[in-house]
C-alpha positions, -999 to +999 in steps of 0.1 A: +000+000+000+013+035-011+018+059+022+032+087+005+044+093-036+066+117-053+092+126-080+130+136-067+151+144-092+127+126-117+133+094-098+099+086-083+097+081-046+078+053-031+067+051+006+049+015+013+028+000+042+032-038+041+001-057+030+000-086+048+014-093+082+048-114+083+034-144+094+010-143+060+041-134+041+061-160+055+032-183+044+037-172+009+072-192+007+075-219-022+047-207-038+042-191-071+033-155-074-001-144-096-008-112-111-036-107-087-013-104-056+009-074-066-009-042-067+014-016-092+045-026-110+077-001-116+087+013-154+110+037-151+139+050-121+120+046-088+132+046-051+111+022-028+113+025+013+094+006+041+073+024+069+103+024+084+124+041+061+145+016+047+150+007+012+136-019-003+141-014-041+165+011-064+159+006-099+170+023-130+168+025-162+191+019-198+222+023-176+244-013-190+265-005-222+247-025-247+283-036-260+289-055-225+260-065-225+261-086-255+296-099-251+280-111-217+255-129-238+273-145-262+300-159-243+275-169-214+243-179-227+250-218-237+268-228-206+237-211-187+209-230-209+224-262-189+203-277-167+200-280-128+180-292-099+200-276-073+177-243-063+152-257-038+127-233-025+133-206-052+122-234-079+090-240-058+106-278-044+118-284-009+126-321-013+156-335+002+167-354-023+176-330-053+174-353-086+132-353-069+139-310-081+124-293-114+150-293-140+154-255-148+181-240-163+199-222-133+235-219-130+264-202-121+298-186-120+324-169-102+335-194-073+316-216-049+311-229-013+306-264-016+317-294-037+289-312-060+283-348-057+303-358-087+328-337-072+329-351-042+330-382-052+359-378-073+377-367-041+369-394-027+377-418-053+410-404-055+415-403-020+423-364-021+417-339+005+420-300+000+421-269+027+391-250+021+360-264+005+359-233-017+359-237-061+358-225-095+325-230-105+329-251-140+319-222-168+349-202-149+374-235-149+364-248-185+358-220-201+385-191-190+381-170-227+345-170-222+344-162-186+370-131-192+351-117-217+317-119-196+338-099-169+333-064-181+296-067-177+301-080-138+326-047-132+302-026-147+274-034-124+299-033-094+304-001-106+266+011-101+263-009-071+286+016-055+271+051-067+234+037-066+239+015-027+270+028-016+264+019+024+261-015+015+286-018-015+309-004+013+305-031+036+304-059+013+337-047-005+352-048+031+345-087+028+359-088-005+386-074-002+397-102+025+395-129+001+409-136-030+382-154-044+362-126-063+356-119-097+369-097-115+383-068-090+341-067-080+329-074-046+316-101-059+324-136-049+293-153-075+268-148-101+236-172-110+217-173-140+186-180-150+167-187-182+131-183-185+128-193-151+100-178-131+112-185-092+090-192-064+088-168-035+118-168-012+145-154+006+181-155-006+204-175+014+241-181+014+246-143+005+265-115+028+236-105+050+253-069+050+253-066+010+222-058-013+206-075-043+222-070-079+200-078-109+203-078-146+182-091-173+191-098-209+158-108-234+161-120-267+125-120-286+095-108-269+076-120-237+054-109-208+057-113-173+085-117-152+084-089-131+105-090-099+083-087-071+080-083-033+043-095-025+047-083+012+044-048-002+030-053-034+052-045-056+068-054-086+099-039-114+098-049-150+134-051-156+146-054-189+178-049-211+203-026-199+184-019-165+195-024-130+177-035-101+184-031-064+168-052-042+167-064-004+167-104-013+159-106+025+125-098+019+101-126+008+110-122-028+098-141-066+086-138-101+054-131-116+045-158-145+061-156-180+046-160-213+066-163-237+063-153-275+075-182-292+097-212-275+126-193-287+123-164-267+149-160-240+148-142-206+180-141-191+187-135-156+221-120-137+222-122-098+258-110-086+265-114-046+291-122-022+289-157-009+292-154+033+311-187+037+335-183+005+349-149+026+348-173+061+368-200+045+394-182+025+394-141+044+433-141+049+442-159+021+466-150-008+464-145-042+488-169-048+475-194-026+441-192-043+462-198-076+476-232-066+441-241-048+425-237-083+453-253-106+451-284-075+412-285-082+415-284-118+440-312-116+420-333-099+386-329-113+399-327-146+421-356-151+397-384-136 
């Protein structure tokens, strides 16, 4: 509900009263959003804050260079048509057993926290233990061109995390700058994608509790839908090409429903963030120690 509305420096100004109480919200979790429970849905730059005065979204318009964003696309977009049963809630599953998960094409880049089970199998196979449980995720170890020509797109959004959320980018770079596992000279430690993948409502996990959501869409052909939404409130942004979005992921977030044009339309998500354990395991480590962790990995994994 809309307490108060105006234009700053034509960036509209939202003030919201929550909808629903939390425990309504909280019942909202690994479900699928419908049109019918978001009341207005963001167009252009707009500034949203709580009751309470915090901010809840920052979104803006036609600020990615289109060339990074294409080189982004072309060197990403196979590798993140792959498929994966690996996102729980946000895929609207909460089964234990994750092969029981929708098959949706979510993946990601940038390093990880954890070992998969054909990972960890391999190390156990081979008898092989390592340090830190921290890796390459495999677009960044198989595909190194790819992954260095995706980078300028990552930067670039670093870069407006910092003007647009600069409390925030401030504390998360802190973190980053402890570790070396981070992509790219961002604060970022890890990026997901998605591909026409509309995500059930959740929270997001894993991620520094002190940083803010980063998100970036890429379409190819024409669809409806999608929005990014935060029910609580009832509100949604339509992001598209070249637009960021600035979001607190600790709200009860998803996806409204997508309909596509034709079965080759694409909607390409990018979700940057700084994995909390990644910085546990590895703040205080060295460049060069992150080096010969990777090329030991790679070893490993590679020559089975």
């Amino acid at each position: 509900m809309i307490i108060k509305k105006e234009k700053v420096n034509n960036v509209t100004v939202y003030h919201l009263r929550k909808n629903m109480t939390d425990e309504e919200a909280d019942n909202l979790k690994n479900t699928f959003l419908k049109t019918s429970q978001i009341d207005f849905i963001i167009k252009d730059d707009a500034d949203v804050y709580n009751e309470e005065g915090e901010l809840l979204i920052r979104f803006r318009k036609n600020k990615l260079t289109e060339k990074k964003v294409k080189d982004f696309y072309d060197n990403v977009i196979k590798f993140a048509m792959n498929v994966s049963t690996n996102r729980g809630i946000a895929s609207g599953s909460e089964k234990k057993n994750l092969l029981d998960n929708p098959k949706i094409m979510t993946n990601i880049l940038g390093y990880f926290d954890k070992f998969g089970p054909r990972q960890k199998y391999i190390l156990k196979q081979k008898n092989k233990k390592v340090s830190v449980t921290v890796r390459e995720t495999r677009f960044t170890m198989d595909y190194p061109d790819k992954y260095a020509k995706a980078l300028p797109l990552l930067q670039e959004i670093d870069y407006y995390y910092k003007k647009y959320i600069p409390q925030n980018h401030k504390k998360q770079c802190k973190k980053a700058n402890e570790t070396p596992f981070t992509i790219g000279g961002t604060c970022f430690t890890t990026i997901t994608t998605n591909v026409n993948f509309q995500t059930a409502v959740h929270k997001d996990k894993g991620d520094d509790i002190e940083g803010f959501g980063n998100l970036v869409v890429i379409e190819k052909g024409k669809y409806t839908g999608g929005e990014t939404c935060i029910p609580q409130y009832g509100v949604g942004v339509d992001v598209r090409t070249n637009d960021i979005l600035f979001i607190n992921v600790h709200e009860w977030h998803g996806n409204l429903p997508i309909e596509y044009d034709n079965e080759e339309t694409q909607r390409l998500s990018i979700v940057c963030y700084l994995r909390e354990q990644i910085w546990k395991k590895t703040r205080g480590k060295t460049k060069k120690f992150m080096i010969e962790h990777n090329k030991t990995l790679k070893k490993i994994f590679k020559n089975k």
